[in-house]
Backbone of each chain as ProteinMPNN parsed JSONL, in Angstrom:
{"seq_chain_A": "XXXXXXXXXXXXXXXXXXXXXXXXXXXXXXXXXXXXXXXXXXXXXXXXXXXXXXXXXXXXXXXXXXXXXX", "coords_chain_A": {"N_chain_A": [[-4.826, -14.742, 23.057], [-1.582, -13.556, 22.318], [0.663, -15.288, 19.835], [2.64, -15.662, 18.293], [5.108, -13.553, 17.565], [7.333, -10.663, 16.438], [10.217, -11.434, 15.89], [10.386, -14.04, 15.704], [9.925, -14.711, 13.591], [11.961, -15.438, 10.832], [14.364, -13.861, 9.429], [14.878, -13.434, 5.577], [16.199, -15.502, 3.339], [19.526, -15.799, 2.655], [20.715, -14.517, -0.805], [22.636, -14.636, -2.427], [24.401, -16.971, -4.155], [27.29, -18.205, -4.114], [29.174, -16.069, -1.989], [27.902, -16.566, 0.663], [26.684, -15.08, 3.907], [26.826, -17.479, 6.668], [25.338, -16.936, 8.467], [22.199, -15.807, 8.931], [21.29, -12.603, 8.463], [20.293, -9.903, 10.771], [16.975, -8.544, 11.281], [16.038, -6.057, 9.332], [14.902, -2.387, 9.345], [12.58, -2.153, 7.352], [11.985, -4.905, 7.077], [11.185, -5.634, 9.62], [8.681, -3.865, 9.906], [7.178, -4.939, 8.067], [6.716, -7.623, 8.793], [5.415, -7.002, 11.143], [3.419, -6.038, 10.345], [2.255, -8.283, 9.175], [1.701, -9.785, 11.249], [0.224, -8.41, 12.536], [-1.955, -8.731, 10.097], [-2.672, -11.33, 10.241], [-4.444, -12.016, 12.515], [-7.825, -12.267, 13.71], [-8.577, -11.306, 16.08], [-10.15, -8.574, 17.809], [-8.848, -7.2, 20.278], [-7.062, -8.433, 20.668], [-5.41, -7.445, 18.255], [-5.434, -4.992, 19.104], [-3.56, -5.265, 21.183], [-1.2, -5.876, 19.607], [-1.028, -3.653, 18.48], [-0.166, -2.092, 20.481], [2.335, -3.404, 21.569], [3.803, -2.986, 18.931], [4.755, 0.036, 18.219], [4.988, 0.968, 15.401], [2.712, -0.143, 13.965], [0.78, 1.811, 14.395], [1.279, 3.816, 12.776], [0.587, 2.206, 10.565], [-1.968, 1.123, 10.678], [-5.34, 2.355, 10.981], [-7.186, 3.439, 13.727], [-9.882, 2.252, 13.723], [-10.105, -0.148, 12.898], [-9.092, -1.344, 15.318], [-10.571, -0.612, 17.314], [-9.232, 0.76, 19.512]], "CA_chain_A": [[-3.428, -14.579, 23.428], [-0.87, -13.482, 20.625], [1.148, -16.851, 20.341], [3.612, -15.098, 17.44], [6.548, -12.893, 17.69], [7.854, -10.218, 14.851], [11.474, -11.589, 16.256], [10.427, -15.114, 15.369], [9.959, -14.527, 12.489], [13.265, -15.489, 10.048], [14.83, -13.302, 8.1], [15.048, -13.806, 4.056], [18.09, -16.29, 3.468], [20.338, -14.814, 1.752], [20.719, -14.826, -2.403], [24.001, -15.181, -3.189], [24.931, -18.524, -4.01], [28.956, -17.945, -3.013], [29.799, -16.111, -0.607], [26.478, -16.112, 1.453], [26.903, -15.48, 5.068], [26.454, -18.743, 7.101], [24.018, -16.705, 9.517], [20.963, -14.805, 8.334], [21.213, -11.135, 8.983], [19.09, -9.83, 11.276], [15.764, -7.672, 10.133], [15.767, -4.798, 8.622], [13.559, -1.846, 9.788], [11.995, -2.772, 6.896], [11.528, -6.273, 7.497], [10.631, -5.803, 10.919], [7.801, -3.036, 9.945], [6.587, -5.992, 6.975], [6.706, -8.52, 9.548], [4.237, -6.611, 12.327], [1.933, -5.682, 9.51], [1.472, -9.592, 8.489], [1.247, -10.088, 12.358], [-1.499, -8.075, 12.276], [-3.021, -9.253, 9.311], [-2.902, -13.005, 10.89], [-5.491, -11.962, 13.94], [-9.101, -11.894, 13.425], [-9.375, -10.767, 17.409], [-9.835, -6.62, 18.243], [-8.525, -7.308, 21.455], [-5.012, -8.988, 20.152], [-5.02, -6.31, 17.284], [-5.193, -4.064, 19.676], [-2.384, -5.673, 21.92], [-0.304, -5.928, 18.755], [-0.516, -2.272, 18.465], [0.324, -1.923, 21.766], [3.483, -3.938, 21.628], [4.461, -2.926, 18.277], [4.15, 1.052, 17.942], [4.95, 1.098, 13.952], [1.734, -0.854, 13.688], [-0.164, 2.912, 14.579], [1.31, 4.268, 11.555], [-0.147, 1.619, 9.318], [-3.383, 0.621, 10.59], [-6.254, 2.46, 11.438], [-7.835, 2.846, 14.745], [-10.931, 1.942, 13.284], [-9.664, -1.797, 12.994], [-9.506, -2.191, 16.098], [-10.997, 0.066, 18.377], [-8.044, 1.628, 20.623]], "C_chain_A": [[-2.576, -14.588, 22.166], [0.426, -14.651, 20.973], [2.751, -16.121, 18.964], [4.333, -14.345, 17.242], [6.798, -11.806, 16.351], [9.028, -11.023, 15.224], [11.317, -12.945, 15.803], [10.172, -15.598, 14.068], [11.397, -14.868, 11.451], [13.316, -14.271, 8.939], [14.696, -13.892, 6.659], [16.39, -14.444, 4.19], [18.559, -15.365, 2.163], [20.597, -15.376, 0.095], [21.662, -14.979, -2.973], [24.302, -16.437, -3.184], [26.961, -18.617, -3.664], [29.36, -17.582, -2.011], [28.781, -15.798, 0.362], [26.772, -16.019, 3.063], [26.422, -16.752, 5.747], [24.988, -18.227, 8.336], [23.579, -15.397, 8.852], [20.677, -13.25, 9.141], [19.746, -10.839, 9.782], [17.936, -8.687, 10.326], [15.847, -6.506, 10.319], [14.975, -3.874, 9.228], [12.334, -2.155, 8.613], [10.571, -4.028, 6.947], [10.834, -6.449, 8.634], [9.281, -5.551, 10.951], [6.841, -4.478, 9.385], [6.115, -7.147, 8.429], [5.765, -8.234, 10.61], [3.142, -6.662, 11.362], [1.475, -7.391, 9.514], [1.245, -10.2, 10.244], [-0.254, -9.801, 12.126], [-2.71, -8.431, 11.701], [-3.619, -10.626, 9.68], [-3.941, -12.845, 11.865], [-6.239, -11.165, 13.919], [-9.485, -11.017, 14.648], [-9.147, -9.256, 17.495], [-9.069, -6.963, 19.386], [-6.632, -7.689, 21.265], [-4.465, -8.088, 19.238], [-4.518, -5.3, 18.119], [-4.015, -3.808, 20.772], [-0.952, -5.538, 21.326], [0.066, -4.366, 18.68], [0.319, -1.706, 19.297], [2.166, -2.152, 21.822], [4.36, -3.578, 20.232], [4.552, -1.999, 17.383], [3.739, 1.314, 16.466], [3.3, 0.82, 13.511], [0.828, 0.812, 13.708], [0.261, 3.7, 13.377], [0.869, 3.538, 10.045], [-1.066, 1.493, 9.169], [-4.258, 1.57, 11.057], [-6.614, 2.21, 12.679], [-8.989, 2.28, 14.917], [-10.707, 0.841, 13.43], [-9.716, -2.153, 14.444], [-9.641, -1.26, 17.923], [-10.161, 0.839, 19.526], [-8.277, 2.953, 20.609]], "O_chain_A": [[-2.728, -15.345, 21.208], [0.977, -14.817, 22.062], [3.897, -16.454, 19.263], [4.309, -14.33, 16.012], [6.417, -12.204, 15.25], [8.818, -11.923, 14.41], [12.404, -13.267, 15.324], [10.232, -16.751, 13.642], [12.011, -13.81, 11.594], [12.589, -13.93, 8.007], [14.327, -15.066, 6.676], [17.36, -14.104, 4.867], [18.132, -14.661, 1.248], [20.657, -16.583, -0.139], [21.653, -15.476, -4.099], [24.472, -17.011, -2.108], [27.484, -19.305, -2.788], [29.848, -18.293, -1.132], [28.832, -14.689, 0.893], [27.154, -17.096, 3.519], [25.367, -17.133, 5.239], [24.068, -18.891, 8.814], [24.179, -14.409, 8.429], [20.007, -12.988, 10.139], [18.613, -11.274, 9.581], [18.039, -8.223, 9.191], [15.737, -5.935, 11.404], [14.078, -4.45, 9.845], [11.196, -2.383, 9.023], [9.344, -4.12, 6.907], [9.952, -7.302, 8.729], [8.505, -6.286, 11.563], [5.981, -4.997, 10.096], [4.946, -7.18, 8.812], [5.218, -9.23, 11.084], [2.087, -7.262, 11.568], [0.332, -7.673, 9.873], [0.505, -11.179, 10.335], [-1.279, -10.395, 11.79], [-3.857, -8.506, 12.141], [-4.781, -10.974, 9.473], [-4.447, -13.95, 12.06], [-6.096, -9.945, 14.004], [-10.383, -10.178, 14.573], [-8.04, -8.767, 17.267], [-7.98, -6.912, 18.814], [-5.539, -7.271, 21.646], [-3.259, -7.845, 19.253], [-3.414, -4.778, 17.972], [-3.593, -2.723, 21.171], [0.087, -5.262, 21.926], [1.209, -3.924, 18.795], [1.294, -1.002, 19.035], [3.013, -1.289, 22.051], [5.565, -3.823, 20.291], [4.525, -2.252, 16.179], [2.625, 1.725, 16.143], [2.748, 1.606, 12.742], [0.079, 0.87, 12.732], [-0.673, 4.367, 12.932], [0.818, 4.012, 8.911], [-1.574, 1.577, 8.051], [-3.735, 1.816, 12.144], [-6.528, 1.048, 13.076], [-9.305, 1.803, 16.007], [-11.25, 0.508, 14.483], [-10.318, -3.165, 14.802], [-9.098, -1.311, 19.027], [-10.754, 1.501, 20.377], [-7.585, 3.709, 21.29]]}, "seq_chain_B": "XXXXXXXXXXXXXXXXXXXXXXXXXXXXXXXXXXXXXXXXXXXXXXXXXXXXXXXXXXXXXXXXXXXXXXXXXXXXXXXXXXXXXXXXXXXXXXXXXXXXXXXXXXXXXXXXXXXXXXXXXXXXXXXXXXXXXXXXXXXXX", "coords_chain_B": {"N_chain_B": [[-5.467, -19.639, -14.629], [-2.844, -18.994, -17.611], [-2.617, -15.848, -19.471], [-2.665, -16.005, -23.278], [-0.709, -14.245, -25.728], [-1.402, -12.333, -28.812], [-0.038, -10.639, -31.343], [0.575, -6.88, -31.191], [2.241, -5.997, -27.956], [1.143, -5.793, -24.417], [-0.02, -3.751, -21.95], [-0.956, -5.858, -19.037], [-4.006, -6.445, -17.645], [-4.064, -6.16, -13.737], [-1.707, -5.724, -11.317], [0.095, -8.872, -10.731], [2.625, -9.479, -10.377], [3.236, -7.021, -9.013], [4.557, -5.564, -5.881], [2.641, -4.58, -3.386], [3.298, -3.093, -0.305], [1.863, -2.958, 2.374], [-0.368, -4.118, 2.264], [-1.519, -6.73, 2.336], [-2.994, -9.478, 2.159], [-5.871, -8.737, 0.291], [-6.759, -9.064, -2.724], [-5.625, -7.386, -6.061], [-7.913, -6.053, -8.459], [-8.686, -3.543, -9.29], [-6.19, -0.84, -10.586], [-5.817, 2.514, -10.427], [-4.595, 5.409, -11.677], [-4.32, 8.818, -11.218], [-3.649, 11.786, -12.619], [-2.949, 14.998, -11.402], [-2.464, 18.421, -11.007], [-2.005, 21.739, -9.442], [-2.776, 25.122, -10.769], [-1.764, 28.199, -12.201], [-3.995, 30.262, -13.792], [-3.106, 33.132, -15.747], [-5.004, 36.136, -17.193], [-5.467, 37.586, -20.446], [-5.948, 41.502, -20.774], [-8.43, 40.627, -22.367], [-9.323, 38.77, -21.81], [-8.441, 36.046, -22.194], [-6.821, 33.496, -21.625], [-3.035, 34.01, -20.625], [-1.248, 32.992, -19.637], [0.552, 30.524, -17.926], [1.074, 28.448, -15.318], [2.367, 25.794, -12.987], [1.761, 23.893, -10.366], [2.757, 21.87, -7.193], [2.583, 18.658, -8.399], [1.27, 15.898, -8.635], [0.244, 12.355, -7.88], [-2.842, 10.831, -7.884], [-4.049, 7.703, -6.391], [-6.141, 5.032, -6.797], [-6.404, 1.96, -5.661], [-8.764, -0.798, -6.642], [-9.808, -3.993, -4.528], [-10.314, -6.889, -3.754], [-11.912, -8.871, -1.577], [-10.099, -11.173, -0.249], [-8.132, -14.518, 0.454], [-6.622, -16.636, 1.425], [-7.499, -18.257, 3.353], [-10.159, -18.333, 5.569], [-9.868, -16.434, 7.311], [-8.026, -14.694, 6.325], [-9.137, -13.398, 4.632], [-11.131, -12.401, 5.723], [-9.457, -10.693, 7.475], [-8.072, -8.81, 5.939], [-9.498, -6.345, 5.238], [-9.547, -4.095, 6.173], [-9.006, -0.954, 7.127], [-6.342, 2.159, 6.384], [-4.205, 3.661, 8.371], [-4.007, 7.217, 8.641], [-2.25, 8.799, 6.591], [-0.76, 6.681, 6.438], [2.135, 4.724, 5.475], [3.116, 3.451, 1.752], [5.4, 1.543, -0.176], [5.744, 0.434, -2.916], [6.667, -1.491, -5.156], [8.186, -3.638, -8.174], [5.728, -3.021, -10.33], [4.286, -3.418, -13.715], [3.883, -1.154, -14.964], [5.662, 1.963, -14.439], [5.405, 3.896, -13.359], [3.871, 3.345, -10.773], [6.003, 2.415, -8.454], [7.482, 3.536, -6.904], [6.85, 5.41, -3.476], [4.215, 5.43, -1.677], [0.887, 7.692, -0.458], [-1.183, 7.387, 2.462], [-4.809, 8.225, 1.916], [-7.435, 10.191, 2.496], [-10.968, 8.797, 1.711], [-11.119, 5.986, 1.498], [-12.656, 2.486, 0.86], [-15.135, 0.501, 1.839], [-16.524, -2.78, 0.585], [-19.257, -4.302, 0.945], [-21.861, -6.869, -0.138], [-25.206, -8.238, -0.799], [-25.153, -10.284, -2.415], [-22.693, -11.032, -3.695], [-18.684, -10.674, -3.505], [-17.082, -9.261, -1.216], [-15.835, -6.29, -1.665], [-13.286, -3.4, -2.044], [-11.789, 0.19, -1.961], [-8.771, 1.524, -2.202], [-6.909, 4.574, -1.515], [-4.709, 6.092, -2.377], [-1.697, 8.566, -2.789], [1.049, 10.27, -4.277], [3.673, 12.232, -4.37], [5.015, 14.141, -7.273], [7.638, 15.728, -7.445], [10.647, 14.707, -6.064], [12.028, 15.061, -3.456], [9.707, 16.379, -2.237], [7.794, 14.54, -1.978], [9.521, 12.676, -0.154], [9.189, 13.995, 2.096], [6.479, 13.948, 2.269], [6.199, 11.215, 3.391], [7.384, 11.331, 5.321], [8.18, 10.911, 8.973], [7.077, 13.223, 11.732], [10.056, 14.159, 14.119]], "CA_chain_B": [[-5.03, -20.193, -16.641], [-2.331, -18.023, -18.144], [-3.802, -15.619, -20.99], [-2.115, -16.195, -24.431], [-1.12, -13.308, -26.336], [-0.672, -12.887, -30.208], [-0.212, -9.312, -31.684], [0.9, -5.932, -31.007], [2.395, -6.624, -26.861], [0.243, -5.101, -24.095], [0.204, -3.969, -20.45], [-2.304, -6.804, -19.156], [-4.468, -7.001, -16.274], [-3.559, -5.467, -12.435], [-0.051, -6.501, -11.603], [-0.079, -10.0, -10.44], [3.824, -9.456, -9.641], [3.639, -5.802, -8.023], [4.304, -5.618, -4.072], [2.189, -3.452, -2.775], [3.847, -3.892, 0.707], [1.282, -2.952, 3.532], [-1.949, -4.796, 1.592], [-0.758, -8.232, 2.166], [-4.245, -10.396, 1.42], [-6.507, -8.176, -1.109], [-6.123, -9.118, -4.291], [-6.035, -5.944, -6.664], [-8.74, -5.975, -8.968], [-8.015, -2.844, -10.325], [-5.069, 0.339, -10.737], [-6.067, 3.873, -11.379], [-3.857, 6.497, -11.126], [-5.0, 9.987, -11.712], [-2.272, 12.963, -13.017], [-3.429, 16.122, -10.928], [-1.708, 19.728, -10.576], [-2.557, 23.005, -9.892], [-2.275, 25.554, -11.634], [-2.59, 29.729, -11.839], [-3.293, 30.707, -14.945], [-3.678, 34.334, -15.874], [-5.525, 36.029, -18.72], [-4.946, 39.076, -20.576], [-7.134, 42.13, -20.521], [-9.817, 40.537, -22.927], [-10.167, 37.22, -21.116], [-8.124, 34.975, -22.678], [-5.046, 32.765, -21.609], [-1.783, 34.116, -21.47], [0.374, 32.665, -19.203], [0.228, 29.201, -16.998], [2.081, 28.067, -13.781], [1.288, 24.442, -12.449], [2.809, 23.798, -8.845], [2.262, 20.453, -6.5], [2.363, 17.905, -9.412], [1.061, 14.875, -7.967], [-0.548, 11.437, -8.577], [-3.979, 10.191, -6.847], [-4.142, 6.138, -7.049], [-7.215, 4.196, -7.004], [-6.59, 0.324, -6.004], [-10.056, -1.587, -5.958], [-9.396, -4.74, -4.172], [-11.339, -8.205, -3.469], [-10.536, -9.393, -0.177], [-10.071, -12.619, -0.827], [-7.184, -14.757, 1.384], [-5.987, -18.031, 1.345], [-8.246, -18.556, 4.482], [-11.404, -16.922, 5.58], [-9.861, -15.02, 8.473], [-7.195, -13.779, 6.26], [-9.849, -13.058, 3.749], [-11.458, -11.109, 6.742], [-7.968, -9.593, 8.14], [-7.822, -8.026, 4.874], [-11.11, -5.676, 5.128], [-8.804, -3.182, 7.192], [-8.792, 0.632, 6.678], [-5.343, 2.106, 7.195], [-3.899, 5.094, 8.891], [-4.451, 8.327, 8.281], [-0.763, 9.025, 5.866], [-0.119, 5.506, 5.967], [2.964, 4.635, 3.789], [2.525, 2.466, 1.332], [5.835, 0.9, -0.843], [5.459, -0.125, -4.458], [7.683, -2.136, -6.493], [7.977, -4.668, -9.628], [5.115, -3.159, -10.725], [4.648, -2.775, -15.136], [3.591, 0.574, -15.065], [6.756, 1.982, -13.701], [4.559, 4.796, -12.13], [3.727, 2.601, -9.414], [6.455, 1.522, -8.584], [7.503, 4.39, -5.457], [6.38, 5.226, -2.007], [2.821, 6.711, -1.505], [0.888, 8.063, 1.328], [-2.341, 6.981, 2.273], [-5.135, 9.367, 2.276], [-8.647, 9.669, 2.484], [-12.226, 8.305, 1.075], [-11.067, 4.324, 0.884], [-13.972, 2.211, 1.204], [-15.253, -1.331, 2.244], [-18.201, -2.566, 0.522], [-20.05, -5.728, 1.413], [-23.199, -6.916, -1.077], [-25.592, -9.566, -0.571], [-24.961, -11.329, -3.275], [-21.259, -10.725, -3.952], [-17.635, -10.905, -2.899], [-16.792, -7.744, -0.271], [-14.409, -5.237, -2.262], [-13.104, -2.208, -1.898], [-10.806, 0.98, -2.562], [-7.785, 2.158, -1.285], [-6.381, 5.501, -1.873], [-3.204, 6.608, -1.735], [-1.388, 9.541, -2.977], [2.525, 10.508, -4.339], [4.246, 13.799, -5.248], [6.15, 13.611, -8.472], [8.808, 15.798, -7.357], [10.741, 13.733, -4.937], [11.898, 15.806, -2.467], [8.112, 16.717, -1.756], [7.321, 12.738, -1.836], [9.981, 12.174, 1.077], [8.446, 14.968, 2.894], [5.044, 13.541, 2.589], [6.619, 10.134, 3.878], [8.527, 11.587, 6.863], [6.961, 11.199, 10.872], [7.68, 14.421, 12.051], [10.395, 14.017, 15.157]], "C_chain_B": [[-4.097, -18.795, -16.902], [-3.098, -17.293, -19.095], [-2.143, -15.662, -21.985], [-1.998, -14.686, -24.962], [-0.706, -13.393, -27.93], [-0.872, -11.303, -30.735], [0.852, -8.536, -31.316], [0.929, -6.447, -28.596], [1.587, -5.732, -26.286], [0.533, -4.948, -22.598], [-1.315, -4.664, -20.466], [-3.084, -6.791, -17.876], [-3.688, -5.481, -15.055], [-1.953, -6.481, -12.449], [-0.029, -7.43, -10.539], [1.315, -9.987, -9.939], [4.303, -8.056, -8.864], [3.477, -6.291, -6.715], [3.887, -4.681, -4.074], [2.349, -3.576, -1.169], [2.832, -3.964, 2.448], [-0.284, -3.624, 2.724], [-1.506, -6.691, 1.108], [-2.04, -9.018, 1.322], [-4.99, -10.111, 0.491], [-5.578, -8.605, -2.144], [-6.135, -7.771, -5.08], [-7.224, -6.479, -8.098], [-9.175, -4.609, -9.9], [-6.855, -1.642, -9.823], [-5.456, 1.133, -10.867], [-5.211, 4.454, -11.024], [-4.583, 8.016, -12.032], [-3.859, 11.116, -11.624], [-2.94, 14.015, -12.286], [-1.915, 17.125, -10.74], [-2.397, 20.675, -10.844], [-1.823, 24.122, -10.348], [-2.922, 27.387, -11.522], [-2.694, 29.872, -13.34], [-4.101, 32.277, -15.072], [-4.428, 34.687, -16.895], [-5.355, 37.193, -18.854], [-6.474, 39.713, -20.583], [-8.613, 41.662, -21.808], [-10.09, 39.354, -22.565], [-9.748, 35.822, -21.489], [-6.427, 34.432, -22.026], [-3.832, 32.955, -21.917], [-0.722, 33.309, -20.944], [-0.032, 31.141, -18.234], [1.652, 28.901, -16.089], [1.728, 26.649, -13.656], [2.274, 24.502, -11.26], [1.408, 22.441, -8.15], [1.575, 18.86, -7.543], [2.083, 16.566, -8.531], [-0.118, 14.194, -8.562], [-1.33, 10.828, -7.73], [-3.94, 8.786, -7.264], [-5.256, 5.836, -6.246], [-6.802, 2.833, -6.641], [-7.687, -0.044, -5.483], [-8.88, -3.168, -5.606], [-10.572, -5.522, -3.731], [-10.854, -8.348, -2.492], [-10.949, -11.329, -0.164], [-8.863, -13.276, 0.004], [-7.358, -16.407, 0.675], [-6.743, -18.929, 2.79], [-9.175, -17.397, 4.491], [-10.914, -16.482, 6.875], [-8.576, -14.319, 7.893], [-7.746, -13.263, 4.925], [-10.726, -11.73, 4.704], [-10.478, -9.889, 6.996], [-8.154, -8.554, 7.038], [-8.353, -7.05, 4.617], [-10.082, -4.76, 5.792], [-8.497, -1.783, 6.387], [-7.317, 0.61, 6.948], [-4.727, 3.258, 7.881], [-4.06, 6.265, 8.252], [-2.951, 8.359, 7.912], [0.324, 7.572, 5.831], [1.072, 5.199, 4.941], [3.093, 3.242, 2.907], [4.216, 2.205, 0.446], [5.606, 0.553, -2.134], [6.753, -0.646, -4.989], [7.293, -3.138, -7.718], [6.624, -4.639, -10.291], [5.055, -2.814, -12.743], [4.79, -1.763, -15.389], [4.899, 1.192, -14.253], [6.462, 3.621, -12.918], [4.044, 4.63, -10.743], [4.35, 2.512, -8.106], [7.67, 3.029, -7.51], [6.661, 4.689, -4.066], [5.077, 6.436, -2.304], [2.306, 7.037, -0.187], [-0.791, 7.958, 1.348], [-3.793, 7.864, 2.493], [-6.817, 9.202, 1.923], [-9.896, 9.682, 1.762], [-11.69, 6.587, 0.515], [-12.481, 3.489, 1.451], [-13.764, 0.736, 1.673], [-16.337, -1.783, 2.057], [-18.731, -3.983, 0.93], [-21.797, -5.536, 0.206], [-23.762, -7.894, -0.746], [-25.38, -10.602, -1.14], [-23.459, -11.025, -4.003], [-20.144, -11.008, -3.049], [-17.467, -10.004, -2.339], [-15.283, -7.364, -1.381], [-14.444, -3.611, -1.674], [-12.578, -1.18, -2.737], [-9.773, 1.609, -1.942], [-7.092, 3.423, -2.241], [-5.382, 5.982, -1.788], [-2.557, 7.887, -2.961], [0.311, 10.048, -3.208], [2.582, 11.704, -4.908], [5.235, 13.462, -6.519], [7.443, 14.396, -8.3], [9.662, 15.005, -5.637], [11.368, 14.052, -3.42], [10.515, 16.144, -1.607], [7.384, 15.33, -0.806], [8.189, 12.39, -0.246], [9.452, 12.653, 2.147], [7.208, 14.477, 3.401], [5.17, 11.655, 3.486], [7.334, 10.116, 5.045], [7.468, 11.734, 8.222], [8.198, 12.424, 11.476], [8.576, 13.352, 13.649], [10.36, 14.755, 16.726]], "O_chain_B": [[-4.481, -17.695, -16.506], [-4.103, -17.801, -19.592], [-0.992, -15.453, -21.602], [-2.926, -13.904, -24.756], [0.086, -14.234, -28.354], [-1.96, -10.788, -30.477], [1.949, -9.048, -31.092], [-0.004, -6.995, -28.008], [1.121, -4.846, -27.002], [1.194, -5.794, -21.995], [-2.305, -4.458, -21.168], [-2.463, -7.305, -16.945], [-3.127, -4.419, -15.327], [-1.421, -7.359, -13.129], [-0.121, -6.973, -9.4], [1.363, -10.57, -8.856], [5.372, -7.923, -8.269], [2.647, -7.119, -6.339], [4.438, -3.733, -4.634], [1.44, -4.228, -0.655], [3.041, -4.747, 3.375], [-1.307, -3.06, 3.11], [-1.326, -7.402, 0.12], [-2.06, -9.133, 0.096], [-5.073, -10.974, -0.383], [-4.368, -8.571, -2.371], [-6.852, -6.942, -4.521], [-6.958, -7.587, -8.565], [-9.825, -4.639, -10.945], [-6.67, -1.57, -8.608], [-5.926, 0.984, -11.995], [-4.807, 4.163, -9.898], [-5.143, 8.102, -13.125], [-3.234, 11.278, -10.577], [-4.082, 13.929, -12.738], [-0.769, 16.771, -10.464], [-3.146, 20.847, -11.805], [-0.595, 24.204, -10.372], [-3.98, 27.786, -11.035], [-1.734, 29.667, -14.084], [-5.232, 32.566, -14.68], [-4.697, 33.782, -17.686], [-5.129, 37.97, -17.927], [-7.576, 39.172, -20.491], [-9.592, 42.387, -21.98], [-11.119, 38.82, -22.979], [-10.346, 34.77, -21.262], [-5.313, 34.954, -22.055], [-3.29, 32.499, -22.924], [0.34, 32.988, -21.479], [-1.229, 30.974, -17.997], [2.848, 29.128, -16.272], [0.721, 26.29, -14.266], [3.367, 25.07, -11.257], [0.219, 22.18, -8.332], [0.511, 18.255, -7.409], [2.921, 16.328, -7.661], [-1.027, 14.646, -9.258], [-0.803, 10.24, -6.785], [-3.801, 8.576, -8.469], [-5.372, 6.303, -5.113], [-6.84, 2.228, -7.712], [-7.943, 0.121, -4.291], [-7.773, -3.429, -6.078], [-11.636, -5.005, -3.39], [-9.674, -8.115, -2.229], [-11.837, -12.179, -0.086], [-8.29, -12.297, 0.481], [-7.999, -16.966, -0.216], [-6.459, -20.089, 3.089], [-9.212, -16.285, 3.964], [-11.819, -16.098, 7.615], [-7.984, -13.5, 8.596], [-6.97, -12.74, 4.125], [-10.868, -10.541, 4.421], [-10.601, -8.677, 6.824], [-8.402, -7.4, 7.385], [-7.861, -6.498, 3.632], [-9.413, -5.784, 5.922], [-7.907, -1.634, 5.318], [-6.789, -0.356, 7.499], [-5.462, 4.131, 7.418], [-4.302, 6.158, 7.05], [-2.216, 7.972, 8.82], [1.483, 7.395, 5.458], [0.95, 5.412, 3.735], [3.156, 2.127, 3.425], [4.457, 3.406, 0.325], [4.436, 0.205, -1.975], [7.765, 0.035, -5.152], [6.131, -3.311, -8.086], [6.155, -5.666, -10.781], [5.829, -1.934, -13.116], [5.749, -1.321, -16.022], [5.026, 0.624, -13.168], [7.19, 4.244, -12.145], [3.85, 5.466, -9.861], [3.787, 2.51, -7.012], [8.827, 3.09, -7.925], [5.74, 3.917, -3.801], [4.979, 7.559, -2.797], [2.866, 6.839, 0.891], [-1.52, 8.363, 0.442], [-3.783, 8.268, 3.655], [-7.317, 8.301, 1.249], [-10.011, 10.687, 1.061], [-11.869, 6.135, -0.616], [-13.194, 3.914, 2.36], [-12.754, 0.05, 1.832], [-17.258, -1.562, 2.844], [-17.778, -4.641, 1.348], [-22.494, -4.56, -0.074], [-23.011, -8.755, -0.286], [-25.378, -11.721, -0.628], [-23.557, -10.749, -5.199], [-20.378, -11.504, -1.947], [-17.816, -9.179, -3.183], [-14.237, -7.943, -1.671], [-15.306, -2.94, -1.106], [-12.685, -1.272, -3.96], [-10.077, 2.336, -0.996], [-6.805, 3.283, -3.43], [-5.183, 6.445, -0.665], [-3.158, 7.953, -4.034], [0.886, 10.216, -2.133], [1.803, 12.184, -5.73], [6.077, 12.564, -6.547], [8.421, 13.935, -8.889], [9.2, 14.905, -4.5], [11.171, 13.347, -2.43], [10.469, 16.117, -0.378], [6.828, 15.162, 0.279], [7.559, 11.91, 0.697], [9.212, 11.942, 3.123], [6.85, 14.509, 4.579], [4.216, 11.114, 4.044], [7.795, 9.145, 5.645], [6.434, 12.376, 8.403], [9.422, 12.489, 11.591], [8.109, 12.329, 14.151], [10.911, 14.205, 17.68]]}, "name": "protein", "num_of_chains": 2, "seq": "XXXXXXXXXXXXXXXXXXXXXXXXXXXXXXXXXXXXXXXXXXXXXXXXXXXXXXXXXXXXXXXXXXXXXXXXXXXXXXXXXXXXXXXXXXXXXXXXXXXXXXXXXXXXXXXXXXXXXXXXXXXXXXXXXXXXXXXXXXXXXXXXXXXXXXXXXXXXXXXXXXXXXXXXXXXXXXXXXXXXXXXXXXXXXXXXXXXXXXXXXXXXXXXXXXX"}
């Protein structure tokens, strides 16, 4: 069962030391894309890889179906 | 251990501070990049070289990689082929050839030995003019 979220994930705090917003922008397509991939990379199971794909299309432009059988 | 240097300065090693942004756990182990273009070239009527063209200037990259992790299932995770045009990111790397978007392309490997650490190679691929490069980075709509 995938127990981890891209959405739960936090954003980067922010780098300005002055005027920094008090709330952390949300993610980036970027960030979001970065953030499925290291999903991915976190789960040894084909079956959850393959769920992840499922749930998180970008993931079919990075990985291989070879990885995980779909 | 840091290495010391004393001399003439040097590019050192794989880049220990490049992101390579979709190869989270491999370590790099090594860089190649390879200069390719083709090219017409003509010759005059006794056989010799007069004139040259080159068109589709582009750079093949080589990263071998250890898969190595901070855990052994993200030492495993890491073993992962990746899409067929995969895009790959580069930044803060020395070589400032690096250090743009590539596209992932094929013959990467995954080797396993009996008596060794599992490495590999990943391939990836950029155009040097950059118009071309976005092109090769775009999902059709």
């Amino acid at each position: 069962m995938i127990m981890a979220d891209v959405e739960s994930i936090p954003a980067p705090a922010p780098t300005a030391a002055t005027d920094s917003p008090a709330v952390a922008a949300p993610l980036t397509p970027y960030e979001r894309k970065m953030a499925a991939v290291k999903l991915y990379y976190d789960t040894n199971d084909r079956q959850e890889r393959k769920a992840l794909v499922k749930k998180y299309p970008i993931l079919k432009e990075v990985f291989s179906a070879a990885n995980h059988d779909s | 251990m840091p290495n010391v240097f004393r001399g003439k300065a040097q590019v050192s090693g794989t880049d220990a501070n490049g992101d390579f942004d979709i190869i989270v756990y491999p370590y790099n182990e090594s860089q190649d990049m390879t200069h390719e273009f083709e090219e017409d070239v003509i010759q005059d009527p006794t056989g010799s070289d007069m004139a040259w063209r080159s068109r589709n200037e582009k750079i093949m990259g080589d990263i071998g990689v250890f898969f190595v992790g901070d855990t052994v299932a993200h030492a495993k995770t890491g073993a992962a082929f990746f899409a067929p045009y995969a895009i790959m990111t580069v930044t803060n790397c020395a070589v400032a050839a690096w250090n743009t978007t590539w596209q992932y392309v094929s013959g990467s490997t995954i080797n396993q030995k009996n008596n060794d650490t599992a490495r590999g190679h990943l391939r990836f691929r950029r155009y040097v003019d950059a118009t071309q490069n976005i092109l090769a980075a775009t999902t059709p709509s």
